[in-house]
FISEDO-187532 format. One record per residue (C-alpha): x, y, z. Coordinates in Angstrom, 2 decimals. Example, Ala and Ser with C-alpha at 12.3 -4.5 7.8 and 13.67 -1.06 7.14 Angstrom:
BEGIN
<rec u="12.30" v="-4.50" w="7.80"/>
<rec u="13.67" v="-1.06" w="7.14"/>
// end
This chain:
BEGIN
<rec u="16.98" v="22.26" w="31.47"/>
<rec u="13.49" v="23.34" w="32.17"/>
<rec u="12.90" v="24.08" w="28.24"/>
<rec u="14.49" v="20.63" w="27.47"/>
<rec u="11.75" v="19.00" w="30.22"/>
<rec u="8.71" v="20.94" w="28.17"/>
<rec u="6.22" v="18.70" w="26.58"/>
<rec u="5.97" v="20.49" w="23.62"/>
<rec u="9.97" v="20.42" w="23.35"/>
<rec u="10.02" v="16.19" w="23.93"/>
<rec u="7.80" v="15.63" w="21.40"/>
<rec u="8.69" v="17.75" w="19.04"/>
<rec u="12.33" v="16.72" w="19.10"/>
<rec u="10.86" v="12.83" w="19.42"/>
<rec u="8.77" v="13.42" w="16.23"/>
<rec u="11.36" v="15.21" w="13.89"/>
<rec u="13.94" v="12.38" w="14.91"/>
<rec u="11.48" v="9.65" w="13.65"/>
<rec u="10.62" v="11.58" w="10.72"/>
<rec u="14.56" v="11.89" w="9.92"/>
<rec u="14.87" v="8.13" w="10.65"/>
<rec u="11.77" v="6.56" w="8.57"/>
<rec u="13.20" v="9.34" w="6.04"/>
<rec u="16.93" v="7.87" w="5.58"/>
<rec u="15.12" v="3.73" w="5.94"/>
<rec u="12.35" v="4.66" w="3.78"/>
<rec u="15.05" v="5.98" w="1.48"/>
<rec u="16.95" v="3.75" w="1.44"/>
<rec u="14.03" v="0.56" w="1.03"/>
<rec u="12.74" v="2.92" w="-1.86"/>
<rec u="16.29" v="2.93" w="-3.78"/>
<rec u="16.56" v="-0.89" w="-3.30"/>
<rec u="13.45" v="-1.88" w="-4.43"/>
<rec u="14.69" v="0.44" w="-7.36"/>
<rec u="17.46" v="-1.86" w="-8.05"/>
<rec u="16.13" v="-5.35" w="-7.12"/>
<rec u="13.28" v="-4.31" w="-9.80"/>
<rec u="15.77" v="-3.50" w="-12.31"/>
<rec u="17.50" v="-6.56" w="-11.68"/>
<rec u="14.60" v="-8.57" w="-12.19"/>
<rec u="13.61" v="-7.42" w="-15.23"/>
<rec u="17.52" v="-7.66" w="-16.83"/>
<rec u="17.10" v="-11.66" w="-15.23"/>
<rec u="13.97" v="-11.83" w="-17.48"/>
<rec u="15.32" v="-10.20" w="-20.45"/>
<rec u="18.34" v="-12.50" w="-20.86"/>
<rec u="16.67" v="-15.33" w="-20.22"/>
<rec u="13.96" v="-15.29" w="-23.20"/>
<rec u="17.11" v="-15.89" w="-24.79"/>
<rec u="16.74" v="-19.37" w="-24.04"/>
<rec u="12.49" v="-19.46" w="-24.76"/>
<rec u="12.52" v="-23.54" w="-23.81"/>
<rec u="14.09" v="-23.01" w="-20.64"/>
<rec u="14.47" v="-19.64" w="-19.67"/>
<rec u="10.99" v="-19.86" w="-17.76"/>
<rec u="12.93" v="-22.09" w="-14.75"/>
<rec u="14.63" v="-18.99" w="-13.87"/>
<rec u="11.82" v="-16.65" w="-13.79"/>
<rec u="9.90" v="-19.19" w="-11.34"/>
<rec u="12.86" v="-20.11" w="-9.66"/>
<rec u="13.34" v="-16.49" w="-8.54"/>
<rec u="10.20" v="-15.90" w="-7.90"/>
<rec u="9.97" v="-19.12" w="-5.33"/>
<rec u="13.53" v="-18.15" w="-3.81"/>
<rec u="11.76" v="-14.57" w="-3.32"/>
<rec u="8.52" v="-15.18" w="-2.09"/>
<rec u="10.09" v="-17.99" w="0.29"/>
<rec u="12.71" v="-16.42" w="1.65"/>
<rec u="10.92" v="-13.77" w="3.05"/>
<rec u="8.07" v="-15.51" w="4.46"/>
<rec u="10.79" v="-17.64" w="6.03"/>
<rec u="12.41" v="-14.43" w="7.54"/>
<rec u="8.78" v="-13.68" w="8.73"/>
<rec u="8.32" v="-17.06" w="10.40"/>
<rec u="11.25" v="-16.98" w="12.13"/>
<rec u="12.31" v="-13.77" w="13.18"/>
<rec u="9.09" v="-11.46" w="13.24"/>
<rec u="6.12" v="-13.17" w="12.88"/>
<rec u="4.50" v="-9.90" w="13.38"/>
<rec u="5.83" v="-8.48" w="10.43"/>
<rec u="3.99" v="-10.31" w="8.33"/>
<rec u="1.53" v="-8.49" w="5.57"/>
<rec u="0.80" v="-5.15" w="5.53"/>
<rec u="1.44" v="-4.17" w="9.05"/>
<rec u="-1.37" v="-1.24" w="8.42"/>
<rec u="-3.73" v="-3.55" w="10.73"/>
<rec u="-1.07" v="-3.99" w="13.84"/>
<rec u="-0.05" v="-0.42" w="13.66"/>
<rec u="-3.65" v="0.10" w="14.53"/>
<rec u="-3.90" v="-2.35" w="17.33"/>
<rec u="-0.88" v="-0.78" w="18.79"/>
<rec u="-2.63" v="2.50" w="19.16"/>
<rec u="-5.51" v="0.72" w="20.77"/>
<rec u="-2.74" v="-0.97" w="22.76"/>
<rec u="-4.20" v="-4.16" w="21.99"/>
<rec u="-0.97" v="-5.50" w="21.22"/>
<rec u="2.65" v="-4.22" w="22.38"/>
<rec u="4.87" v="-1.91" w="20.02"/>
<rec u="6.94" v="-3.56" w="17.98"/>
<rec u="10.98" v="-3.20" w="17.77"/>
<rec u="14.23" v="-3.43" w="15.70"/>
<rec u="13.63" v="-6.77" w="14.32"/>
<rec u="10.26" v="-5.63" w="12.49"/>
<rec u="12.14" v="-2.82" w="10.90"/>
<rec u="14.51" v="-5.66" w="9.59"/>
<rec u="12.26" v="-8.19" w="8.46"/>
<rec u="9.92" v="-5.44" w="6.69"/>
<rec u="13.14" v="-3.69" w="5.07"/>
<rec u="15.09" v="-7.06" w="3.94"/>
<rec u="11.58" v="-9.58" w="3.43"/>
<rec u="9.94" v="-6.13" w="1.78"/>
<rec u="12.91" v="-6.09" w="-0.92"/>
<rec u="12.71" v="-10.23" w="-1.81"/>
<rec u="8.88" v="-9.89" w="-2.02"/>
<rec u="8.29" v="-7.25" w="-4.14"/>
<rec u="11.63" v="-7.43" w="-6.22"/>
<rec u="11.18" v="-11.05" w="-6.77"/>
<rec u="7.20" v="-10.03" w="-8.07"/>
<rec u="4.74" v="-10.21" w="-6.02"/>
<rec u="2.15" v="-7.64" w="-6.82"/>
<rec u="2.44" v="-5.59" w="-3.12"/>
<rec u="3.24" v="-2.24" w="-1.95"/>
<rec u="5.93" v="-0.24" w="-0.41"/>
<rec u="3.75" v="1.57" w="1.53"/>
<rec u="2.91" v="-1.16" w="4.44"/>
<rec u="6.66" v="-2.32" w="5.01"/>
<rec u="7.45" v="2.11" w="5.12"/>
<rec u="4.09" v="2.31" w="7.69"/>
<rec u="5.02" v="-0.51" w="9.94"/>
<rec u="8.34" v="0.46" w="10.19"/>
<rec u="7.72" v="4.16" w="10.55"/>
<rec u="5.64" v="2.95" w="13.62"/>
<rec u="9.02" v="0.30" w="14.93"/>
<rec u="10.91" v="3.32" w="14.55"/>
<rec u="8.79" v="5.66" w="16.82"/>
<rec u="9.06" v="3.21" w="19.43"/>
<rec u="12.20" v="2.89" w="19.80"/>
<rec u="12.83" v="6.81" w="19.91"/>
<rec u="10.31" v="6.77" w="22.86"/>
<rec u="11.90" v="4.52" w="24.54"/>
<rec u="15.09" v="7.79" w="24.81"/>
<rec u="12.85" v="10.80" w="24.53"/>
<rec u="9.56" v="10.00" w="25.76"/>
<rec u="8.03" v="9.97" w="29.77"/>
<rec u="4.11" v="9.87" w="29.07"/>
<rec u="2.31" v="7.05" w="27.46"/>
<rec u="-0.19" v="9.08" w="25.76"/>
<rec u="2.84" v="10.41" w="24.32"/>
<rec u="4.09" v="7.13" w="22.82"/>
<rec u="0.72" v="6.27" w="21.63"/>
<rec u="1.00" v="9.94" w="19.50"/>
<rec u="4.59" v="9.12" w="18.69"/>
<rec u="4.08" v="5.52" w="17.44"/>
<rec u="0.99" v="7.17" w="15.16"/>
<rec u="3.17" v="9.62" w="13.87"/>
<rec u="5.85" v="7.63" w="12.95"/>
<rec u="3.68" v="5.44" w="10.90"/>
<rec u="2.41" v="8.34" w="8.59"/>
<rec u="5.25" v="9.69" w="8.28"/>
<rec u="6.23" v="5.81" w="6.81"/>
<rec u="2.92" v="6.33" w="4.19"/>
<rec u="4.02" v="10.03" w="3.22"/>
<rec u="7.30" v="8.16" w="2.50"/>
<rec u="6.12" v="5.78" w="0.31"/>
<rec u="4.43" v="8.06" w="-1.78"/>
<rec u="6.36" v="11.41" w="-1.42"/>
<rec u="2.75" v="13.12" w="-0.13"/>
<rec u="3.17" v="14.74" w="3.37"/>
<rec u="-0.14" v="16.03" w="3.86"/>
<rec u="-1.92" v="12.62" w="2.99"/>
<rec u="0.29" v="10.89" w="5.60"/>
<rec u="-0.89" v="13.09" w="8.04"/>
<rec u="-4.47" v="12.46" w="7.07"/>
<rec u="-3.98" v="8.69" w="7.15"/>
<rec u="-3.01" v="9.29" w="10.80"/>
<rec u="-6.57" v="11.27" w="11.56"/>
<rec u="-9.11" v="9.45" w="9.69"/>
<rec u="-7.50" v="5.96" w="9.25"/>
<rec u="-5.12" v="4.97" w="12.13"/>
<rec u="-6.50" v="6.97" w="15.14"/>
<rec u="-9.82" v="7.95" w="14.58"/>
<rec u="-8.95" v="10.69" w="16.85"/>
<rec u="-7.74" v="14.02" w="16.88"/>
<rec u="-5.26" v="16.02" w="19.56"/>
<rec u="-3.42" v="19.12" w="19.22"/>
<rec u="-0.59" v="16.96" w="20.79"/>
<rec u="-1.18" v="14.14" w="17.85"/>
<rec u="-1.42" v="16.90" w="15.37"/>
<rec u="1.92" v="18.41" w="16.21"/>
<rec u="4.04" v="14.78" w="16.00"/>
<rec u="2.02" v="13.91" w="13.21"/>
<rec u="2.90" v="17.10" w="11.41"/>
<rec u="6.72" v="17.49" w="12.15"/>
<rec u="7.35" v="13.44" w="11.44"/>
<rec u="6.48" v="13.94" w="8.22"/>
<rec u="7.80" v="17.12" w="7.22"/>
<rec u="10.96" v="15.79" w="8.16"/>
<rec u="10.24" v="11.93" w="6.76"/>
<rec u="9.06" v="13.56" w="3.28"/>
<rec u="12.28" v="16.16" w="3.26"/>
<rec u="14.65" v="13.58" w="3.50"/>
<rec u="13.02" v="11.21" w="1.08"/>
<rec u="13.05" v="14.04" w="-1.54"/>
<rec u="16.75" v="14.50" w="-0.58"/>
<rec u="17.53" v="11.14" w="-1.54"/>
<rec u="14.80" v="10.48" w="-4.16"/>
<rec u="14.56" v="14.07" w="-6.03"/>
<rec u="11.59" v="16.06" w="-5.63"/>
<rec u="8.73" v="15.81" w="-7.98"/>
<rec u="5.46" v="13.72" w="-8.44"/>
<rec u="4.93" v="9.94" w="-8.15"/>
<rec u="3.21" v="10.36" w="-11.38"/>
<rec u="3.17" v="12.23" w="-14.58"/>
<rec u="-0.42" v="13.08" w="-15.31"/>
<rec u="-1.32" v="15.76" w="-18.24"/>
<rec u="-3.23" v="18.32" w="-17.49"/>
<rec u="-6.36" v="19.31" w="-19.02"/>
<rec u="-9.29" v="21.73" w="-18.31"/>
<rec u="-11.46" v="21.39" w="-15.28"/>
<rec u="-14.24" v="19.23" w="-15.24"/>
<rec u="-17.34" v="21.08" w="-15.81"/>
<rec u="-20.01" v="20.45" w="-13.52"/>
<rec u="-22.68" v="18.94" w="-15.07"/>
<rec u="-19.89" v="16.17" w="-16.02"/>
<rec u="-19.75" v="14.90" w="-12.08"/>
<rec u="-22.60" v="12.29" w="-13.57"/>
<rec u="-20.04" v="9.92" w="-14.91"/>
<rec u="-17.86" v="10.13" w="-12.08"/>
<rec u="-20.93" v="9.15" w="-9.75"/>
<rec u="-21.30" v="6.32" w="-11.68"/>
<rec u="-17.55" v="5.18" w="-11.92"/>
<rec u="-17.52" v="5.65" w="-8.18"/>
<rec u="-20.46" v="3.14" w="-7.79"/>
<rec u="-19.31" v="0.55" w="-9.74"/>
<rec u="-15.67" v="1.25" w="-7.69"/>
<rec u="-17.45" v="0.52" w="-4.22"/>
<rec u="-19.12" v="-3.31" w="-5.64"/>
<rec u="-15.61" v="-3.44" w="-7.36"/>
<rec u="-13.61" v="-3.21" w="-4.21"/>
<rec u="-16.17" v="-5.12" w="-1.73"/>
<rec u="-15.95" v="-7.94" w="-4.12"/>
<rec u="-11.52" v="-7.02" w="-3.72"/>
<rec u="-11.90" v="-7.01" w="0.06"/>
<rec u="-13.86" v="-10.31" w="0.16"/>
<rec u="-11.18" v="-12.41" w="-2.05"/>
<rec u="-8.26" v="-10.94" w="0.10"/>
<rec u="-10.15" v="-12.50" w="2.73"/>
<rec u="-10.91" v="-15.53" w="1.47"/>
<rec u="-7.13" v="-16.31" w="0.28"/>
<rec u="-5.99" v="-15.72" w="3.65"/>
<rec u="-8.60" v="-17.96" w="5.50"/>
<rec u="-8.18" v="-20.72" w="2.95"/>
<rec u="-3.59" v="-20.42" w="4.10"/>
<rec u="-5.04" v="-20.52" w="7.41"/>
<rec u="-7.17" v="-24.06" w="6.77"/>
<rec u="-4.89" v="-25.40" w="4.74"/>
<rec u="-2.11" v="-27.77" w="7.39"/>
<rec u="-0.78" v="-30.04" w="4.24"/>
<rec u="1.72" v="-26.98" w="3.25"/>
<rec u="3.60" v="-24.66" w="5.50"/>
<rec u="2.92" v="-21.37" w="4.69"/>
<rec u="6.46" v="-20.94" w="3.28"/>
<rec u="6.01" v="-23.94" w="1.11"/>
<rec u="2.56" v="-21.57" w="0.09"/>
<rec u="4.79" v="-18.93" w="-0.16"/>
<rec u="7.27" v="-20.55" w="-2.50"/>
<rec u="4.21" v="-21.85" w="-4.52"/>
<rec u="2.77" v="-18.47" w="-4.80"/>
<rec u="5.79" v="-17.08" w="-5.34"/>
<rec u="6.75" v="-19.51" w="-8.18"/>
<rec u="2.87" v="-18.94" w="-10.23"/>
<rec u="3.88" v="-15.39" w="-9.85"/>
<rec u="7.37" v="-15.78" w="-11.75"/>
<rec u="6.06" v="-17.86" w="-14.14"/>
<rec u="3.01" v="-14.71" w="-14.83"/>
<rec u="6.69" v="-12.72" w="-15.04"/>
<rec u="8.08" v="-14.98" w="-17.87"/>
<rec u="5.27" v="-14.07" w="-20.01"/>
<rec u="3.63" v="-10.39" w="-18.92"/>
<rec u="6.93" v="-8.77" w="-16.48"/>
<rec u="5.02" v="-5.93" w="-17.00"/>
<rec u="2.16" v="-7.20" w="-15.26"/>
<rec u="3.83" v="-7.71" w="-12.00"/>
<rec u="5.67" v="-6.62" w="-8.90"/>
<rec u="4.43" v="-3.25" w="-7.15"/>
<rec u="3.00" v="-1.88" w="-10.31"/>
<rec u="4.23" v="1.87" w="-10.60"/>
<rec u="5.71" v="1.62" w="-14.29"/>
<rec u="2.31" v="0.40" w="-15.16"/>
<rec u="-0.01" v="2.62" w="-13.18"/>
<rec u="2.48" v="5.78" w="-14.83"/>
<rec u="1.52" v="3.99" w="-18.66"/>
<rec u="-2.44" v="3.80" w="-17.95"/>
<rec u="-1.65" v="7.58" w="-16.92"/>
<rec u="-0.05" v="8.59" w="-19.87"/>
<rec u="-2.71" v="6.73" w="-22.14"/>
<rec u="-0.43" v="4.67" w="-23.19"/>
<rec u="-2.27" v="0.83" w="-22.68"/>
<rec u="-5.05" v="0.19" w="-25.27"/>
<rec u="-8.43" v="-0.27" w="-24.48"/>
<rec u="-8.17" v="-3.81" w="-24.36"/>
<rec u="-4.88" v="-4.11" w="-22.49"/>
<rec u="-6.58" v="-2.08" w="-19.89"/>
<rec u="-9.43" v="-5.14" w="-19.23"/>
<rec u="-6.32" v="-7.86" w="-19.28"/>
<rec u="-4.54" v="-5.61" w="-16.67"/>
<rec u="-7.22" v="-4.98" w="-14.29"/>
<rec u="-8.74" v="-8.84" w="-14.81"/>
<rec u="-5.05" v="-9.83" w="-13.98"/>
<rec u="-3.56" v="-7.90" w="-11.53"/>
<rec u="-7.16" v="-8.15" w="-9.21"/>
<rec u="-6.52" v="-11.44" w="-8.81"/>
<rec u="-2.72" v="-11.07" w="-8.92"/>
<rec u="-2.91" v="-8.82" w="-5.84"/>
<rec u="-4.94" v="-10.99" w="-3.74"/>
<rec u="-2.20" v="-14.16" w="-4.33"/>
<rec u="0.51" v="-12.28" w="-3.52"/>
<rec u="-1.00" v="-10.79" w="-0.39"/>
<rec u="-1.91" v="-14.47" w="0.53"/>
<rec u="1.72" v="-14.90" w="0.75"/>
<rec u="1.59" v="-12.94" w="3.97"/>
<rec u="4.83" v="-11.87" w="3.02"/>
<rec u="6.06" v="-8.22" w="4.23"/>
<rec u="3.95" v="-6.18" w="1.73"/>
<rec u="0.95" v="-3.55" w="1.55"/>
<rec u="-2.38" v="-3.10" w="-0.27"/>
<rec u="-2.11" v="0.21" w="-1.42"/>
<rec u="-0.02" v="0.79" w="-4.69"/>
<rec u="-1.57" v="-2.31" w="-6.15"/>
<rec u="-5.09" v="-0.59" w="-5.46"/>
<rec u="-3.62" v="2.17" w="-7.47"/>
<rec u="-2.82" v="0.25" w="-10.37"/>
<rec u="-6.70" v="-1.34" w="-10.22"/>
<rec u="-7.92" v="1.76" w="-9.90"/>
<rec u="-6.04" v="3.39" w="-12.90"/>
<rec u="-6.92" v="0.50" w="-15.16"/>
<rec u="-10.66" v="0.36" w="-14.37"/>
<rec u="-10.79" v="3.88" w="-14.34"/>
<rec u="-8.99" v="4.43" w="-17.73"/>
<rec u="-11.15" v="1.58" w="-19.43"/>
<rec u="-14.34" v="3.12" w="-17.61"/>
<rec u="-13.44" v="6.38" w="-19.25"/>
<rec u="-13.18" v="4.75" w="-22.84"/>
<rec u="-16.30" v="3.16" w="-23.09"/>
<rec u="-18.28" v="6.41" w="-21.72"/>
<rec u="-16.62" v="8.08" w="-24.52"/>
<rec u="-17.58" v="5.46" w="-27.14"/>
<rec u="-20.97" v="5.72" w="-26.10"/>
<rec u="-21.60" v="9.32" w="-25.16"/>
<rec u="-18.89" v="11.02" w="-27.59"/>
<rec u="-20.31" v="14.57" w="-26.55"/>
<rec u="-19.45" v="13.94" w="-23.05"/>
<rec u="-15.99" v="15.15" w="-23.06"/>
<rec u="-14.79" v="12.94" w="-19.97"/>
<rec u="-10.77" v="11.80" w="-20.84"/>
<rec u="-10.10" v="8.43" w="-19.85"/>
<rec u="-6.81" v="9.98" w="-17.79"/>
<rec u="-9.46" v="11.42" w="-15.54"/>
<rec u="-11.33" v="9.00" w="-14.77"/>
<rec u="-7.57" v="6.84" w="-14.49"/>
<rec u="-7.02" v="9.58" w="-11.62"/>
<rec u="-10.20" v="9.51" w="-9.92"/>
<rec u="-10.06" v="5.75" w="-10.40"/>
<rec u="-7.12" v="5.67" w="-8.11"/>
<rec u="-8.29" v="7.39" w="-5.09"/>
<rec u="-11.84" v="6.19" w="-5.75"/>
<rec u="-10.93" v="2.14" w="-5.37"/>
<rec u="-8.64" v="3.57" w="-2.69"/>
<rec u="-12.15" v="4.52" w="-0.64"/>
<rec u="-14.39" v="1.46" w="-1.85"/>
<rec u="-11.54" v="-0.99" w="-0.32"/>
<rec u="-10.06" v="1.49" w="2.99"/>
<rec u="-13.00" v="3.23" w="3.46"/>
<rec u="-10.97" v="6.54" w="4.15"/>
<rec u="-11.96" v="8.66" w="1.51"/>
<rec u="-10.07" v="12.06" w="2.79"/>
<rec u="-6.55" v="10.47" w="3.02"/>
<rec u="-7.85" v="8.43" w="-1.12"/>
<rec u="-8.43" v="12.06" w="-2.35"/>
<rec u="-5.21" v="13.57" w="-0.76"/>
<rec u="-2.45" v="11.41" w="-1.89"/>
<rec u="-4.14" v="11.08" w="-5.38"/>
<rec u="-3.89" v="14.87" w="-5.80"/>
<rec u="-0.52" v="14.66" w="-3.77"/>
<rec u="0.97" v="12.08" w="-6.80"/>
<rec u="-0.27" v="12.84" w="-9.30"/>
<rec u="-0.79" v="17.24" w="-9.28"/>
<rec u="-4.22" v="16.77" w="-10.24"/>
<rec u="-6.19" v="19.13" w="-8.16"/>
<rec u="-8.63" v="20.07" w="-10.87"/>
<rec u="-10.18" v="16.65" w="-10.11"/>
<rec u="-10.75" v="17.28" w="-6.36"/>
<rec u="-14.72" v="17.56" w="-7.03"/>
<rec u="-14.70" v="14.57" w="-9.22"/>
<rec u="-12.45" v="11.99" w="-6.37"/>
<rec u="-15.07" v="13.44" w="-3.71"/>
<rec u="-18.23" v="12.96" w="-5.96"/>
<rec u="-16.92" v="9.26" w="-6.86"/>
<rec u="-15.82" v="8.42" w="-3.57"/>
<rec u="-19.05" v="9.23" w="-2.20"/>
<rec u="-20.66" v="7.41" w="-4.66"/>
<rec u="-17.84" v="4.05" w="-3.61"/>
<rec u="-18.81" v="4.30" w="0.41"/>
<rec u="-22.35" v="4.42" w="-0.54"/>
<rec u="-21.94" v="1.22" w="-2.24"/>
<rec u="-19.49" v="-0.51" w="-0.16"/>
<rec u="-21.38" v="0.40" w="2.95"/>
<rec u="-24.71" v="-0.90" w="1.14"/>
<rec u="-23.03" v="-4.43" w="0.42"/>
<rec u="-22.10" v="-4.79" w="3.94"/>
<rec u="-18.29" v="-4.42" w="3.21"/>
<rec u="-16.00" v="-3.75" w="6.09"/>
<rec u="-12.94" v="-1.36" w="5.40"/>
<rec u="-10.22" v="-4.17" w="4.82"/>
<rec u="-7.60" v="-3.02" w="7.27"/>
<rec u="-10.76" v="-3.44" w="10.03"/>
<rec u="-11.32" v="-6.56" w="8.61"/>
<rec u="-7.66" v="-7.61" w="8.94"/>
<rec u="-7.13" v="-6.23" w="12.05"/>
<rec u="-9.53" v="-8.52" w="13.48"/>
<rec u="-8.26" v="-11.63" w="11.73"/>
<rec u="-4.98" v="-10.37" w="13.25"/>
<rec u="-6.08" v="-10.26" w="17.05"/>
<rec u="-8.49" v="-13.89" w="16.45"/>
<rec u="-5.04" v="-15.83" w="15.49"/>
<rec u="-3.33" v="-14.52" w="18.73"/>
<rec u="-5.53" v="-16.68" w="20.51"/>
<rec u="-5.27" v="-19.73" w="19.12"/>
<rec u="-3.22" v="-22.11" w="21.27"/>
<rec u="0.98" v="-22.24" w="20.49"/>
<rec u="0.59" v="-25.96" w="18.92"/>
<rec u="-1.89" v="-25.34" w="16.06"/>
<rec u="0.31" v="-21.80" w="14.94"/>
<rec u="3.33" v="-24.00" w="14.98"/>
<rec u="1.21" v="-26.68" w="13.05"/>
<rec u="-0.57" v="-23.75" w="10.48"/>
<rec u="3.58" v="-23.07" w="10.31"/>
// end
């Protein structure tokens, strides 16, 4: 009994029964947005059929999406909403309470309609937020100290981002330099065995192997970092500019009392199926066309249409403030940039020798660092996804080069930025949220 009592026992037992839970829901929200994506794009493939009409349906699912799940929001977890990157945050800080069961539901259920219907979000803040819903409630059995839940609760959410993108060791980075800021030997071992166990289960399920396909070529030589430096900069004005519009879109739903915000959400929702009708490609979470830029298979110019498109794409659908993270659509604006960066160096400076794939990779973890402003956890689960560790020096050179820039324009890491948007609506009185409603 006295072993079962131990600290290190408690949490260790707490941790590696979150990690098995976010495991089997992360899963399990994985394989469904599997299907619901493959639904959508057999709906859009029979319905081109009918080229005068056919459009209805793609908008029409895209509205029912969109809508449904910011209704499911409104009424059953208005916390849920977005990302959930932000609260998870504010939890730690215990500036607002843990959440419970009916955030895992919302995020699961409103995470599926969102994304499968096509708005351009991620996986990864519905598997965070609900990594950190699930922690809670194991505390609640396992759990005596508070300091303990706090770890716990941490845990649990990077286990949820090692989930989303099958890389354990950047999940429990993301817990260090993103969500705590801190760093405990008792935070270190729930971080650690949540997502050993999260990670083992997903590849269970899910197979094990990377996100990405990514050829492999010779390491960059080091008088090459140049171009990389440069990428990076242009990355870190890239992604203040990102941040700012994100921003923007949400204040203007917040000003705006003529709609609802699931009448916004059904309008957003309905621009973004009719986008479908004529690019499906260009929507939805984005990993079938991050994986193309990868494999060099967009053109040059398809690469500027992409990254035009889905940067303002992103921001829409986040507007939504529908269950749905930031992260894999960063990826796919990083690639794309990235890719097109790496063509036009080698138009102009043939001898260089940079491949536009590299500069797709370091493109991903670099936009990653411009918009988060956590440049260890970028560089971790870019390696992590894609198995290019050869580019290590270049994703540190060019995030460097991204903060530098960011941090000159006076851009604020957007999950800061959120979080404070986040805790400013709390305090507005019950009558005008039930009005912005």
């Amino acid at each position: 009994m006295m072993l079962l009592n131990s600290r290190i026992i408690r949490i260790s037992i707490a941790s590696l029964v979150t990690g098995l839970l976010i495991g089997v829901v992360g899963g399990l929200f994985r394989l469904s947005l599997i299907v619901a994506e493959q639904l959508r794009e057999e709906l859009l493939a029979r319905t081109h059929v009918w080229p005068h009409i056919g459009w209805l349906a793609s908008v029409a699912m895209g509205l029912t999406g969109a809508a449904v799940a910011r209704l499911m929001v409104v009424r059953l977890a208005p916390q849920a909403e977005g990302s959930g990157l932000q609260r998870v945050e504010a939890i730690f800080s215990r500036e607002v309470p843990a959440d419970g069961a009916s955030v895992v539901l919302v995020k699961f259920f409103g995470g599926v309609l969102a994304i499968g219907s096509g708005l351009a979000l991620g996986r990864e803040g519905p598997t965070v937020h609900m990594g950190s819903s699930l922690a809670a409630l194991v505390s609640r059995f396992l759990l005596k100290d508070n300091d303990d839940d706090r770890a716990l609760n941490a845990a649990g959410a990077g286990a949820g981002l090692a989930v989303a993108f099958n890389a354990p060791l950047g999940g429990s980075i993301f817990v260090f330099e993103e969500l705590t800021s801190s760093f405990s030997p008792w935070l270190m071992l729930a971080t650690l065995a949540a997502a050993a166990m999260a990670v083992w289960v997903v590849r269970a399920m899910l197979g094990n192997h990377f996100e990405f396909t990514v050829e492999r070529v010779s390491v960059t030589d080091a008088w090459k970092i140049w171009p990389f430096l440069l990428l990076g900069g242009l990355m870190g004005a890239i992604g203040a500019f990102y941040n700012r519009i994100i921003v923007v879109l949400l204040r203007f739903m917040d000003r705006s009392f003529r709609l609802t915000s699931v009448q916004w959400a059904a309008a957003i929702g309905a621009t973004i199926g009719l986008a479908a009708w004529f690019k499906p490609a260009l929507v939805g979470g984005g990993d079938d066309l991050t994986q193309s830029i990868l494999s060099g298979r967009v053109a040059i110019g398809s690469l500027a249409i992409v990254f035009i498109l889905r940067f303002f794409i992103g921001p829409l659908s986040y507007a939504a403030r529908t269950p749905g993270g930031l992260f894999a659509p960063m990826l796919v604006l990083g690639a794309s940039f990235g890719a097109l960066f790496g063509e036009v160096i080698n138009h102009l400076s043939p001898n260089v020798g940079v491949t536009a794939v590299a500069c797709a990779v370091v493109g991903m973890g670099t936009f990653f660092s411009a918009c988060v402003r956590a440049p260890l956890t970028g560089i971790v689960l870019t390696v992590e996804m894609t198995g290019r560790g050869d580019l290590t020096l270049s994703l540190l050179s060019a995030s460097l080069a991204a903060m530098v820039v960011a941090m000159l324009l006076n851009s604020q890491p957007i999950y800061e930025t959120l979080k404070h948007r986040m805790l400013e609506r709390q305090t507005i009185a019950p009558q005008k949220i039930t009005q912005a409603r």
